[in-house]
Phi, psi and omega in degrees: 000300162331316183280347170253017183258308187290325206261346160266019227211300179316292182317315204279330203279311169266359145311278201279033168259300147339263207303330194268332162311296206294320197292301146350296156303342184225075210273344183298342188292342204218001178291184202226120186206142192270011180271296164345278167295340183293332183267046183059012163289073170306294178330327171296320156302012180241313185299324178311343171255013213261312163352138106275154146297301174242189162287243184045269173303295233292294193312325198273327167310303181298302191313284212286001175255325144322280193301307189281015171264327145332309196296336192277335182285317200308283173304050169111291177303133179274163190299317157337283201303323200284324188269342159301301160354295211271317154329305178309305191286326177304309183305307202289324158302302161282354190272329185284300177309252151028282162294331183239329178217060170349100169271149166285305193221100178244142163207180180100166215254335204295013174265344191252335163306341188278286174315335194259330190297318207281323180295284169336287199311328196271331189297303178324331206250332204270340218257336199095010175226087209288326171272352190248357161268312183313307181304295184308292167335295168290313159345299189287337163295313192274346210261326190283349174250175268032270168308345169292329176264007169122348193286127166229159186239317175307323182123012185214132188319132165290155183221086151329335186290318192298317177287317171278342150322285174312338176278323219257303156359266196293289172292003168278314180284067178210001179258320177262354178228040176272347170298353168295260221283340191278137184277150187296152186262183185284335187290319190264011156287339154305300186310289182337295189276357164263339162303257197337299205319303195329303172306327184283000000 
């Protein structure tokens, strides 16, 4: 099961390596700009992330869009809840942007890369291993005050509201949908098979 969670994580993964090339080359067709959307280019708020500034940027996203998809299948997570997340997390980035920090031009994937790492982490920590979700946590905390304060690694200013957005996200729905993830206990595999016995 896993491995067809993993070969569908892949696919998605060069489907938007591809797709974030083309958004690249041409980025104005596809940025996310509130002058754009206010004239009803609703779309852009999804395409918008596909946009780089640079190459670069583009390589350190796409790296960081790897790991964390990794990470998520590591824990667990089905491919479903991960391309949901990240839906989620896209919408929820740009609505934040949009509304609290007017951009002329936004791209990168790391606000929805964001969102998949707090999803992954919260699986993790829901998985039994509470200190090494607790280490991650804190990591992703310090890597979002990093960025508040201007430190950037790609070469192109972090725009923090978009990562925490996306994090912020990721863990409200990891929330409304944790009976999906939560693994069966011994009881309700009792309960189960005492329904069934009942029925026969």
């Amino acid at each position: 099961m896993r491995s067809t969670h993993s070969q569908t994580a892949l696919t998605a993964w060069l489907v938007t390596a591809a797709v974030a090339a083309a958004a690249t080359y041409t980025p104005w067709q596809w940025s996310l700009g509130i002058s754009r959307v206010c004239q009803g280019e609703w779309w852009r708020i999804i395409t918008g992330h596909f946009v780089h500034l640079s190459w670069q940027h583009y390589l350190y996203d796409l790296l960081g869009l790897g790991l964390a998809l990794a990470f998520c299948i590591a824990t667990g997570l089905r491919s479903s809840t991960i391309g949901q997340t990240a839906f989620v997390s896209a919408g929820t980035v740009s609505a934040v942007l949009l509304l609290t920090h007017p951009v002329d031009i936004y791209g990168g994937l790391s606000g929805i890369t964001s969102g998949l790492l707090a999803r992954g982490i919260l699986q993790m920590i829901n998985n039994g291993a509470l200190f090494s979700g607790a280490m991650l946590t804190a990591c992703l905390l310090f890597k979002l005050i990093l960025e508040h304060r201007g430190i950037a690694v790609s070469g192109i200013a972090p725009v923090w509201q978009a990562h925490a957005a996306g994090a912020t996200a990721a863990m409200v729905l990891a929330t409304f949908s944790r009976k999906q993830t939560r693994k069966p206990t011994p009881s309700s595999y009792d309960n189960m098979i005492n329904t069934l016995t009942a029925t026969r």
